[in-house]
The first five atom37 places (N, CA, C, CB, O) and aatype in JSON, in Angstrom:
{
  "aatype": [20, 20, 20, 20, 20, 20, 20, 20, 20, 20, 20, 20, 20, 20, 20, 20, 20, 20, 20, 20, 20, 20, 20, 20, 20, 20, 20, 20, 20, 20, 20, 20, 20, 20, 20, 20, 20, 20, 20, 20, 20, 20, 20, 20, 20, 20, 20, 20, 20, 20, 20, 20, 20, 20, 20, 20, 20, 20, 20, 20, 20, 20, 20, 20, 20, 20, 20, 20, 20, 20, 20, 20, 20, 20, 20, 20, 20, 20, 20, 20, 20, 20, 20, 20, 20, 20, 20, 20, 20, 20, 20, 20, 20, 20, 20, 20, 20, 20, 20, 20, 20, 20, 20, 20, 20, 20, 20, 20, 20, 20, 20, 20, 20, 20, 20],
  "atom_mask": [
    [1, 1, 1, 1, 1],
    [1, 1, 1, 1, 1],
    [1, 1, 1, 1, 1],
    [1, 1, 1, 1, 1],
    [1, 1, 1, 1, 1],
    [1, 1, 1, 1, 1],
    [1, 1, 1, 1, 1],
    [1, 1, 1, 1, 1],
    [1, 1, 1, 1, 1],
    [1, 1, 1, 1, 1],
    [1, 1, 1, 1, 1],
    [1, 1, 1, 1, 1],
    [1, 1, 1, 1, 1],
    [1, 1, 1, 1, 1],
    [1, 1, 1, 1, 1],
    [1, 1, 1, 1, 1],
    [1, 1, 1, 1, 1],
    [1, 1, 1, 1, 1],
    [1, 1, 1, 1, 1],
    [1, 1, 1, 1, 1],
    [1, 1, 1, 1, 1],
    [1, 1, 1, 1, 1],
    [1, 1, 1, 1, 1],
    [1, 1, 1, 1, 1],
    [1, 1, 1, 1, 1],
    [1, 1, 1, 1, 1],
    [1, 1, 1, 1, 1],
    [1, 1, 1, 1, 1],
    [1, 1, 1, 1, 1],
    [1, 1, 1, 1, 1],
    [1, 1, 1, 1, 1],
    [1, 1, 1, 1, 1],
    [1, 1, 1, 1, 1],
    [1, 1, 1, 1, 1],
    [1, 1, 1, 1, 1],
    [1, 1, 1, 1, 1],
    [1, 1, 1, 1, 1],
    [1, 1, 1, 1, 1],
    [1, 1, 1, 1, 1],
    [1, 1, 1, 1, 1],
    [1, 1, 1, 1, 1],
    [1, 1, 1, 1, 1],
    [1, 1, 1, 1, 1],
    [1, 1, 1, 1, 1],
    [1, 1, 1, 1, 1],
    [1, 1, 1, 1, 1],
    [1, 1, 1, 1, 1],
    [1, 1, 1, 1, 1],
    [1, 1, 1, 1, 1],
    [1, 1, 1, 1, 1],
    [1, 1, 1, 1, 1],
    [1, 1, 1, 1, 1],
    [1, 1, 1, 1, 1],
    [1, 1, 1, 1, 1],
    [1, 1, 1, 1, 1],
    [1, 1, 1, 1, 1],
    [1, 1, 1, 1, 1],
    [1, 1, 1, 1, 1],
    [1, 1, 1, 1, 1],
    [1, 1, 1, 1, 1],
    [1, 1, 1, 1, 1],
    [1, 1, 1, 1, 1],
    [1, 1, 1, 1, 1],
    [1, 1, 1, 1, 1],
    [1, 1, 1, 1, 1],
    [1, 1, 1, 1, 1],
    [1, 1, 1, 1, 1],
    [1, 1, 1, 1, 1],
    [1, 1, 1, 1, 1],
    [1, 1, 1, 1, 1],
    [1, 1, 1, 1, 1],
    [1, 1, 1, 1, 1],
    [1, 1, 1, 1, 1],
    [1, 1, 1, 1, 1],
    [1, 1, 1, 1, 1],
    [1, 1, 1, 1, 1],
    [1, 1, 1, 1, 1],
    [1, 1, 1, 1, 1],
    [1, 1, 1, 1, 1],
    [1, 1, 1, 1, 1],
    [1, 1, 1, 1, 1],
    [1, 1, 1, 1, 1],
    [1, 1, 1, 1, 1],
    [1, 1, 1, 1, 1],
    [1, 1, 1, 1, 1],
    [1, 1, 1, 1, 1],
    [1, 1, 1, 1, 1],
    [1, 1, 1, 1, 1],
    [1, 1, 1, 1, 1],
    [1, 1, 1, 1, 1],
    [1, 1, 1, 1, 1],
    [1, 1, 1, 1, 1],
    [1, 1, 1, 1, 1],
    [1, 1, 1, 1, 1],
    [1, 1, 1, 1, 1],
    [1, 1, 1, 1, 1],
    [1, 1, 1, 1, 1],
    [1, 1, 1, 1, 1],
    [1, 1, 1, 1, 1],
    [1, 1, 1, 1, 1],
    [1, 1, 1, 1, 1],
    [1, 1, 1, 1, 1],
    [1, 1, 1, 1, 1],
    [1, 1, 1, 1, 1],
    [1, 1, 1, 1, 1],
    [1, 1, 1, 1, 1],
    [1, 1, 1, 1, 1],
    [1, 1, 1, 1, 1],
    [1, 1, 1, 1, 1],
    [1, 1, 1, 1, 1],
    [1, 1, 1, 1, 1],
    [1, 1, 1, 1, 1],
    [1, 1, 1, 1, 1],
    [1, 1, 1, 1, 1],
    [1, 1, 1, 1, 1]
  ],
  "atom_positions": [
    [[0.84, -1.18, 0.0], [0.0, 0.0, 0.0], [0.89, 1.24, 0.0], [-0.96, 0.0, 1.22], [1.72, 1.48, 0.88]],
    [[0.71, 1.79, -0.77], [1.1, 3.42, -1.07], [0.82, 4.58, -0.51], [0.74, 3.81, -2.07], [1.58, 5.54, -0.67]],
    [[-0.33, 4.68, 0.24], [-0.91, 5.54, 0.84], [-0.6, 6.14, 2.06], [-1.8, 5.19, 0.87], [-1.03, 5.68, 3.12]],
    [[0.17, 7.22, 1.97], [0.61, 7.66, 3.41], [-0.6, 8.17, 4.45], [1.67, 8.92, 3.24], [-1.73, 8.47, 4.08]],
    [[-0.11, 8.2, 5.82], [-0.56, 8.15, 6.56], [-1.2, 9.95, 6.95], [0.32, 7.33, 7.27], [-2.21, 10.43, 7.47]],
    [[0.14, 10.5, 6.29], [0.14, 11.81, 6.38], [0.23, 12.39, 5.07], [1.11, 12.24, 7.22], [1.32, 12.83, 4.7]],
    [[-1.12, 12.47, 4.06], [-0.68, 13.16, 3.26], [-0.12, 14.97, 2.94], [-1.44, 12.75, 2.73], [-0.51, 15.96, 3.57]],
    [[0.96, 14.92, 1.71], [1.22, 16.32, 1.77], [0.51, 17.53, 1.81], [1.76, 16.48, 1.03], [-0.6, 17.38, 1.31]],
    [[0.72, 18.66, 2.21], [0.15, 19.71, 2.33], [-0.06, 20.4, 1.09], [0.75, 20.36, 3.17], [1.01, 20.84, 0.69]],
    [[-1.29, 20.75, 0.09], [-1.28, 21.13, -1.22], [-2.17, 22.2, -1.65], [-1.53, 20.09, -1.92], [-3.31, 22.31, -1.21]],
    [[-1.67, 22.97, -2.5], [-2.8, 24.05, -2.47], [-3.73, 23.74, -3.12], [-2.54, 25.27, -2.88], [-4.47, 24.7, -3.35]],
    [[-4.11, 22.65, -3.62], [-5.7, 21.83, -3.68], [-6.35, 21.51, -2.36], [-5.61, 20.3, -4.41], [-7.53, 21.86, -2.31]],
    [[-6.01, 21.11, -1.6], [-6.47, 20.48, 0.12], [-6.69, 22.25, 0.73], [-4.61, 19.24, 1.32], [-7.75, 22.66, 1.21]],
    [[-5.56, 22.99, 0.59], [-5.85, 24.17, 1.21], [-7.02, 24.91, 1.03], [-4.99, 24.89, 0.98], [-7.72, 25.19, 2.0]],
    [[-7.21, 25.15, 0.31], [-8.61, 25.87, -1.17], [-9.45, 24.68, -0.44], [-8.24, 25.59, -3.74], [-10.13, 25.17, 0.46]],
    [[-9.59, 23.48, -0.53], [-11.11, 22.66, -0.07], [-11.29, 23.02, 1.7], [-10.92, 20.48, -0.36], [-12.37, 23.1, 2.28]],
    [[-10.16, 23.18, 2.2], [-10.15, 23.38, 3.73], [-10.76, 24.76, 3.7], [-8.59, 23.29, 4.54], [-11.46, 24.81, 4.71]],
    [[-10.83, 25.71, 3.17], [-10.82, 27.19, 3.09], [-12.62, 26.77, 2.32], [-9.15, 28.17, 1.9], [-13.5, 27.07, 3.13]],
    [[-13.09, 26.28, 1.22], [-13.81, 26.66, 0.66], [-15.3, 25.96, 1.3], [-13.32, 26.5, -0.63], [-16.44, 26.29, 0.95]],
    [[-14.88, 24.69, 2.53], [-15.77, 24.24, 3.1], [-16.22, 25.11, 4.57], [-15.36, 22.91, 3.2], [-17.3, 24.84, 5.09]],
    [[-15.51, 25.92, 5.05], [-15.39, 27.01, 6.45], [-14.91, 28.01, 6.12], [-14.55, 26.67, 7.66], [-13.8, 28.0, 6.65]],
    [[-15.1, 29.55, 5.18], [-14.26, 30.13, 5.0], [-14.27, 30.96, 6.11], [-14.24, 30.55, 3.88], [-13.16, 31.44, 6.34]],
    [[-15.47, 31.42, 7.17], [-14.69, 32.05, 8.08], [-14.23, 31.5, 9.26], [-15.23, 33.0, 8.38], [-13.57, 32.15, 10.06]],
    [[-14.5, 30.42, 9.41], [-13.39, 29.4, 10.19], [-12.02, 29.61, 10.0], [-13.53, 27.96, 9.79], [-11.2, 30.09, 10.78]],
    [[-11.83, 29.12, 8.7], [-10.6, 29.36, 8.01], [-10.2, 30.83, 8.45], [-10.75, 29.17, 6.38], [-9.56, 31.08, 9.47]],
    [[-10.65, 31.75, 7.58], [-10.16, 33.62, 7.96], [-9.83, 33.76, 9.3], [-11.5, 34.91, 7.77], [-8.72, 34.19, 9.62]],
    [[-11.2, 33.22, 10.69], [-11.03, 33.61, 11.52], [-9.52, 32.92, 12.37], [-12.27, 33.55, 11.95], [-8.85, 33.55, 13.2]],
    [[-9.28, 31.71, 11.97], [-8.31, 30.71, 12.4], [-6.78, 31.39, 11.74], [-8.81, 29.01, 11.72], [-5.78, 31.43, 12.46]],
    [[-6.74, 31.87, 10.38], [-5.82, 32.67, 10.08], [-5.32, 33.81, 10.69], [-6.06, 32.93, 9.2], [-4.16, 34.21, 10.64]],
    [[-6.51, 34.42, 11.41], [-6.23, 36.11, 11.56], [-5.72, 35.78, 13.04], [-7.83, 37.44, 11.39], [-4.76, 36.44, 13.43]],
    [[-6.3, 34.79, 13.95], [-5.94, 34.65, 15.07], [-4.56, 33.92, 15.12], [-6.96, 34.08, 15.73], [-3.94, 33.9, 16.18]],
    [[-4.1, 33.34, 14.05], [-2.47, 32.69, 13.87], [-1.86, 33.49, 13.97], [-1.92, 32.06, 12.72], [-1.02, 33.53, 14.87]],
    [[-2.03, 34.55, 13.02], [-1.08, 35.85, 12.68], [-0.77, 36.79, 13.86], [-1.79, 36.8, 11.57], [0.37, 37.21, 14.09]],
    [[-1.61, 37.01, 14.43], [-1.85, 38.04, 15.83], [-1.24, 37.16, 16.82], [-3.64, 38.46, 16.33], [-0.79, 37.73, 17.81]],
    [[-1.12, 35.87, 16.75], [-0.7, 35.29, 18.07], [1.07, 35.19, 17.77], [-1.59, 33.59, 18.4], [1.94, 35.36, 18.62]],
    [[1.34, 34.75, 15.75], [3.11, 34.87, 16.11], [3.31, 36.23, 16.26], [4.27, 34.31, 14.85], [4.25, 36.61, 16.97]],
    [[2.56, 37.04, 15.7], [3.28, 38.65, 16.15], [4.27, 38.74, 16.95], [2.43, 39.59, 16.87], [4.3, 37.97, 17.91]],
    [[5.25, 39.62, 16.76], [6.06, 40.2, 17.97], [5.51, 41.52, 18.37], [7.6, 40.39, 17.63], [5.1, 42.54, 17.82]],
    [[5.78, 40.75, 20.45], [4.92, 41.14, 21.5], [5.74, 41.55, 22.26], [4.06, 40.25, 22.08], [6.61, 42.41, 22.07]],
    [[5.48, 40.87, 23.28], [6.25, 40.91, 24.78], [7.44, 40.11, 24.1], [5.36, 40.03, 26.37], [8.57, 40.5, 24.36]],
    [[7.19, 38.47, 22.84], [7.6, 37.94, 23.12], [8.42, 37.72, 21.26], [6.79, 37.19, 24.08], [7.69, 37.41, 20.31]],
    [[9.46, 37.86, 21.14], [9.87, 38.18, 19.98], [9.22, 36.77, 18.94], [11.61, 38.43, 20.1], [8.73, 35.72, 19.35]],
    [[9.45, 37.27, 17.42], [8.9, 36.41, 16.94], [9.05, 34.95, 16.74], [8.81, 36.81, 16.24], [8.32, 33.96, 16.71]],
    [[10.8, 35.36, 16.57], [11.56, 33.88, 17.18], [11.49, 32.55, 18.44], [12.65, 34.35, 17.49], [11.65, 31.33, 18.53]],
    [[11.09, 33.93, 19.4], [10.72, 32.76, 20.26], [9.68, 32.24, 20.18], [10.76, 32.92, 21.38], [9.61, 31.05, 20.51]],
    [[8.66, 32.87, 19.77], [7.27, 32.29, 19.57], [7.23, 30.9, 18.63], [6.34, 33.46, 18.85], [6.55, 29.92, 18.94]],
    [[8.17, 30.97, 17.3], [8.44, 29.77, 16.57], [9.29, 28.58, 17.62], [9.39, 30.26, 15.19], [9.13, 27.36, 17.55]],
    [[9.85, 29.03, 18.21], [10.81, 28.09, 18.87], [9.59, 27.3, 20.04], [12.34, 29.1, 19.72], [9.43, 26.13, 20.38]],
    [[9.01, 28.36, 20.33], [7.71, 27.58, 21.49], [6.87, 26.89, 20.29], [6.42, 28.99, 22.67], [7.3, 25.75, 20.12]],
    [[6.1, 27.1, 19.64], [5.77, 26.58, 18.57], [6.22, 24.97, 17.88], [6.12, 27.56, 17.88], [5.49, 24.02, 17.65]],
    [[8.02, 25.14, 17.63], [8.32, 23.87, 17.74], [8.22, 22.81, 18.75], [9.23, 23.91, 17.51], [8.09, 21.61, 18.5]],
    [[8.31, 23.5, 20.24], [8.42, 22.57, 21.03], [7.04, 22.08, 21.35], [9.17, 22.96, 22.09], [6.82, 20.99, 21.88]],
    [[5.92, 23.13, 20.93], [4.58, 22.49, 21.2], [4.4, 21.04, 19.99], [3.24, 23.88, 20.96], [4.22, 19.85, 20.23]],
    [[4.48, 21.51, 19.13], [4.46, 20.6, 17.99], [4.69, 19.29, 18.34], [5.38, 20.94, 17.01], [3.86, 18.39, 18.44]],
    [[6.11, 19.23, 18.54], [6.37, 17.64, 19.42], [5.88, 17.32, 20.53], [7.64, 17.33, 19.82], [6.18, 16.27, 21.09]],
    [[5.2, 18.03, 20.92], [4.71, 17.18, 21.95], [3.25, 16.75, 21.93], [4.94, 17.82, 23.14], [2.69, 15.78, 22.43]],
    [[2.71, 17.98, 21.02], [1.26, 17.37, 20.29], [1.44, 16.21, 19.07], [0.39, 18.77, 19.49], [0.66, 15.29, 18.83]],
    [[2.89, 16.58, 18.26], [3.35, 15.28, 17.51], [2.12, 15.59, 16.01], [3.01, 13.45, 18.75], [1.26, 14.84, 15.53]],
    [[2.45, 16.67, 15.71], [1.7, 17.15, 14.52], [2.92, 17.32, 13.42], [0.81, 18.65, 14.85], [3.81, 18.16, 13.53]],
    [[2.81, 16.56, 12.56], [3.76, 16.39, 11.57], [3.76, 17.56, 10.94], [3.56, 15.3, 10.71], [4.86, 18.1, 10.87]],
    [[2.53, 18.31, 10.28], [2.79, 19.31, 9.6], [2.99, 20.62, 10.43], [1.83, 19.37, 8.67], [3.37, 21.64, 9.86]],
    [[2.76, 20.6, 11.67], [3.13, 21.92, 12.53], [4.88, 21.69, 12.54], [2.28, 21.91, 14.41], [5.65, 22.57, 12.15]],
    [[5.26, 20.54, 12.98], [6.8, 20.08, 12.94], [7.36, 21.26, 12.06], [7.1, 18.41, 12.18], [7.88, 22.31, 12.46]],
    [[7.12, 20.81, 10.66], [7.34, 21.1, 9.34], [7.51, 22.96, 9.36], [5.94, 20.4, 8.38], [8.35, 23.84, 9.16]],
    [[6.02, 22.77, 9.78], [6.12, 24.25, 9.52], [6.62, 25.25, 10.47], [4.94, 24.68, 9.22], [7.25, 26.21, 10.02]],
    [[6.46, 25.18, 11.38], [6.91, 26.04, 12.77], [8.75, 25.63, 12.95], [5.76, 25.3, 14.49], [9.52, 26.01, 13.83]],
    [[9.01, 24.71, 11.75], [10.74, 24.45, 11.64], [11.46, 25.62, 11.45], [11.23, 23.52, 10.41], [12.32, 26.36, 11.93]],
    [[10.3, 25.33, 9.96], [10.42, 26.23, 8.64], [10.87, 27.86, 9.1], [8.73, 26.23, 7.76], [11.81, 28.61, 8.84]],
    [[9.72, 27.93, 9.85], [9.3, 29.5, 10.48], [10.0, 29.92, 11.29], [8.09, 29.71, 11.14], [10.17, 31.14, 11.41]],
    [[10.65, 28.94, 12.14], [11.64, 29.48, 13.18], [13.0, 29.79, 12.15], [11.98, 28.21, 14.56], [13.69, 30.8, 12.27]],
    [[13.2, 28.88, 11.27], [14.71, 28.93, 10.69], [14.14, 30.61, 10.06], [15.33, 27.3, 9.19], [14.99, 31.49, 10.13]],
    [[13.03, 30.92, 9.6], [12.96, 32.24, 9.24], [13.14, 33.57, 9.48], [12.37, 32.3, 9.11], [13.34, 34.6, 8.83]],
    [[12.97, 33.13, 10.92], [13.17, 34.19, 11.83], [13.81, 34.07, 12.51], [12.45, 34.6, 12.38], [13.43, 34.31, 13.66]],
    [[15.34, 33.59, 12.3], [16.58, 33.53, 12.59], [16.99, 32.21, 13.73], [16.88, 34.96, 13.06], [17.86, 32.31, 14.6]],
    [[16.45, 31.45, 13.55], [16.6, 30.56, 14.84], [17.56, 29.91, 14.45], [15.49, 29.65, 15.33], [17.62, 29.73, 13.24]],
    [[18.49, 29.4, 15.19], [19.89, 28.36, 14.73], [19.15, 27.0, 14.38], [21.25, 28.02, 16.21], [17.96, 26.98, 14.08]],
    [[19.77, 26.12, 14.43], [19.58, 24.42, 14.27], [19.5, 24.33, 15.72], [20.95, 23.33, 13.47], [18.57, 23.76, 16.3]],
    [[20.94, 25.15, 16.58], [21.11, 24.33, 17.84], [19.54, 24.39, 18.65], [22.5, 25.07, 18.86], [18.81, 23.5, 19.08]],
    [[19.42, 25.92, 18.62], [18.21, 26.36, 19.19], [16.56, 25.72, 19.24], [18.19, 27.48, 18.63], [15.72, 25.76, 20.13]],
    [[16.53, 25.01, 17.54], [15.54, 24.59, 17.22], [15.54, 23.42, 18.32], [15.47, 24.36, 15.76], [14.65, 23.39, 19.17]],
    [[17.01, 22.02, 18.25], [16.83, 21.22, 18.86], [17.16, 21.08, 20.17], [17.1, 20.59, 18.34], [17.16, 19.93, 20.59]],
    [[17.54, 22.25, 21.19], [17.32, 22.68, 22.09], [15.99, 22.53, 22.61], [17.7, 23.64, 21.97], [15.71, 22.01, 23.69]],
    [[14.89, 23.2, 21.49], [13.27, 23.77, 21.86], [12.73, 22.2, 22.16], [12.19, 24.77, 20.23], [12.18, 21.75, 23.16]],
    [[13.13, 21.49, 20.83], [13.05, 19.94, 20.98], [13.25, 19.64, 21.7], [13.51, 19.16, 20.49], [12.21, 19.3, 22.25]],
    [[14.48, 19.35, 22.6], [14.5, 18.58, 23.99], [14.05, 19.09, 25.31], [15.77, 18.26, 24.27], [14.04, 18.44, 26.36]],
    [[13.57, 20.65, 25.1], [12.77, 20.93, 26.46], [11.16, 20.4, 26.14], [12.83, 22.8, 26.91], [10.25, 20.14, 26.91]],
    [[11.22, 20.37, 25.06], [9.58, 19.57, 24.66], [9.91, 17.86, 25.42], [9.22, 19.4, 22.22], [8.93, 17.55, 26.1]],
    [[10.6, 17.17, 25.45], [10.63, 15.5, 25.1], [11.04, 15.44, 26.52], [11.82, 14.7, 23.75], [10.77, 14.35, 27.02]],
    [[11.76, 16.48, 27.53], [11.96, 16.74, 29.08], [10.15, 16.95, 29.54], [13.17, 18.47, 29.41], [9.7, 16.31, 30.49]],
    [[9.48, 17.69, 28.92], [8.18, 18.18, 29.64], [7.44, 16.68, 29.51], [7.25, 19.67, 28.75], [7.05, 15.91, 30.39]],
    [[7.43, 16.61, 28.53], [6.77, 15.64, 27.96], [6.8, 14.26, 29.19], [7.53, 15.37, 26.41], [5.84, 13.74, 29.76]],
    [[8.44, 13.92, 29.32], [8.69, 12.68, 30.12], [7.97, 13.15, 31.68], [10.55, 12.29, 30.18], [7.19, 12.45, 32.33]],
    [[8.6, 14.82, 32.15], [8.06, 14.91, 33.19], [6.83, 14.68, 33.42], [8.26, 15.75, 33.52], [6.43, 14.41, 34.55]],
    [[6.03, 14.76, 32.37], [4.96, 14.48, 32.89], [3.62, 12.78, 33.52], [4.67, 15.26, 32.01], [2.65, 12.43, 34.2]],
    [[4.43, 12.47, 32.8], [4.63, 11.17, 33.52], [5.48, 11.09, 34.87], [5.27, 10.28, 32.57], [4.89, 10.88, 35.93]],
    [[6.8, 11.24, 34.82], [6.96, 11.02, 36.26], [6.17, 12.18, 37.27], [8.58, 11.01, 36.52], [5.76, 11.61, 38.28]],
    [[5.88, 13.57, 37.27], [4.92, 13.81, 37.61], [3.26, 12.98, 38.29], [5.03, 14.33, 36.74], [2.69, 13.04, 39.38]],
    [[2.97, 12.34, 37.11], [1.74, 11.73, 37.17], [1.46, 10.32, 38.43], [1.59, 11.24, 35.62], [0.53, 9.78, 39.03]],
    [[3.21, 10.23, 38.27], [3.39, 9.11, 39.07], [2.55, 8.82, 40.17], [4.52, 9.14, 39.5], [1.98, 7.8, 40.59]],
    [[2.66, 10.33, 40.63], [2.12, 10.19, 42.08], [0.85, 9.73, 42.17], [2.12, 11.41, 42.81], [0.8, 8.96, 43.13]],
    [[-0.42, 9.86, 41.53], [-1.11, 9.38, 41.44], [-1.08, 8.07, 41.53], [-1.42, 9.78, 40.8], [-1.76, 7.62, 42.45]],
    [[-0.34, 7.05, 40.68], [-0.41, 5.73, 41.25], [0.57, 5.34, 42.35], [-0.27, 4.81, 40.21], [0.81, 4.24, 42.83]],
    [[0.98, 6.33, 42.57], [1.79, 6.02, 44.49], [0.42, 6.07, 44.93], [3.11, 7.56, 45.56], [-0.3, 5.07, 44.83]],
    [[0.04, 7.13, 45.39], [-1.26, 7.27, 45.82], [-2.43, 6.37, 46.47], [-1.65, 7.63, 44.93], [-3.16, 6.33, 47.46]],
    [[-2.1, 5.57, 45.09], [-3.32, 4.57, 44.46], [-2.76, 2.99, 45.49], [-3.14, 4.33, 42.07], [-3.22, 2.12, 46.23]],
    [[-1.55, 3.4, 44.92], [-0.43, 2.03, 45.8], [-0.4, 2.29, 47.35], [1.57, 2.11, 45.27], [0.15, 1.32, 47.88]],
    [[-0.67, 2.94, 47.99], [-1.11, 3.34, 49.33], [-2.35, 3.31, 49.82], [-0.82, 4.43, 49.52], [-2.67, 2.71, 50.85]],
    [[-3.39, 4.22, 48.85], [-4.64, 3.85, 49.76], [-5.09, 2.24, 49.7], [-5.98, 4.79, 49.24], [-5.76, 1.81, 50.64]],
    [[-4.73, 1.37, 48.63], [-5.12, 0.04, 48.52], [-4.6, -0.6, 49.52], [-4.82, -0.56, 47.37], [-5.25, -1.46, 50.11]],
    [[-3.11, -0.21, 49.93], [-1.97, -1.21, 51.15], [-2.61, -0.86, 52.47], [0.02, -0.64, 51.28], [-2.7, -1.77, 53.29]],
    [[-3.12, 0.44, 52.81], [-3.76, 0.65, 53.89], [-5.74, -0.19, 53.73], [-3.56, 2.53, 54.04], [-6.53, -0.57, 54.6]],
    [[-5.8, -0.16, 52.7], [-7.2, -0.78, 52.9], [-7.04, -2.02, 52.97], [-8.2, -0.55, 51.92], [-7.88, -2.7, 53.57]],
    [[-6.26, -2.43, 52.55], [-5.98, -4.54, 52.61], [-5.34, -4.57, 54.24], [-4.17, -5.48, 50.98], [-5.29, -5.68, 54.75]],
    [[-4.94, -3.61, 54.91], [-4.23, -3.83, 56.2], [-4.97, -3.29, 57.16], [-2.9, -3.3, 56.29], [-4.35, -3.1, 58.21]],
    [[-6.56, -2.86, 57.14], [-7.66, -2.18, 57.76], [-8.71, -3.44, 58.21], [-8.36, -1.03, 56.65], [-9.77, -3.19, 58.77]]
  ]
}
């Protein structure tokens, strides 16, 4: 089978995404644009947060594009995979984080079997 999982991004798919919601679409555009703006928070970094959200939501074409966008707005390589490994650090923390919950879980059961 031939058929990827992820097909490419095309300005045929774009135009049907746009022509089935167009102010979905507009409104989803205008609020993209206003959010990379440079703010408080330059535009670079906003791509670099951007990448690291990406991986951790694990959106192939945000990957792609928020790469793209950071290398645009001056971001190094190192920086990009920097953004990357504070994403794949949050990411793990959050599991060991979560842990506690089944400590938790592993306690109130040891005290109820010993009650």
């Amino acid at each position: 089978m031939d058929h990827p999982v992820y097909p490419s991004a095309t300005p045929a798919l774009a135009r049907k995404r746009r022509e089935l919601a167009p102010a979905a679409y507009d409104a989803f555009k205008a609020f993209s644009a206003q959010v990379f703006a440079a703010g408080a928070l330059d535009a670079r970094t906003k791509q670099l947060i951007a990448v690291a959200v990406a991986h951790v939501t694990q959106c192939p074409y945000c990957i792609r594009g928020h790469t793209e966008a950071a290398l645009k707005q001056g971001a190094s390589e190192q920086q990009i995979m920097e953004a990357i490994w504070v994403a794949a650090e949050m990411r793990a923390g959050g599991a060991y984080a979560h842990a506690q919950l089944a400590l938790d879980t592993l306690q109130q059961a040891s005290a109820g079997s010993q009650g």
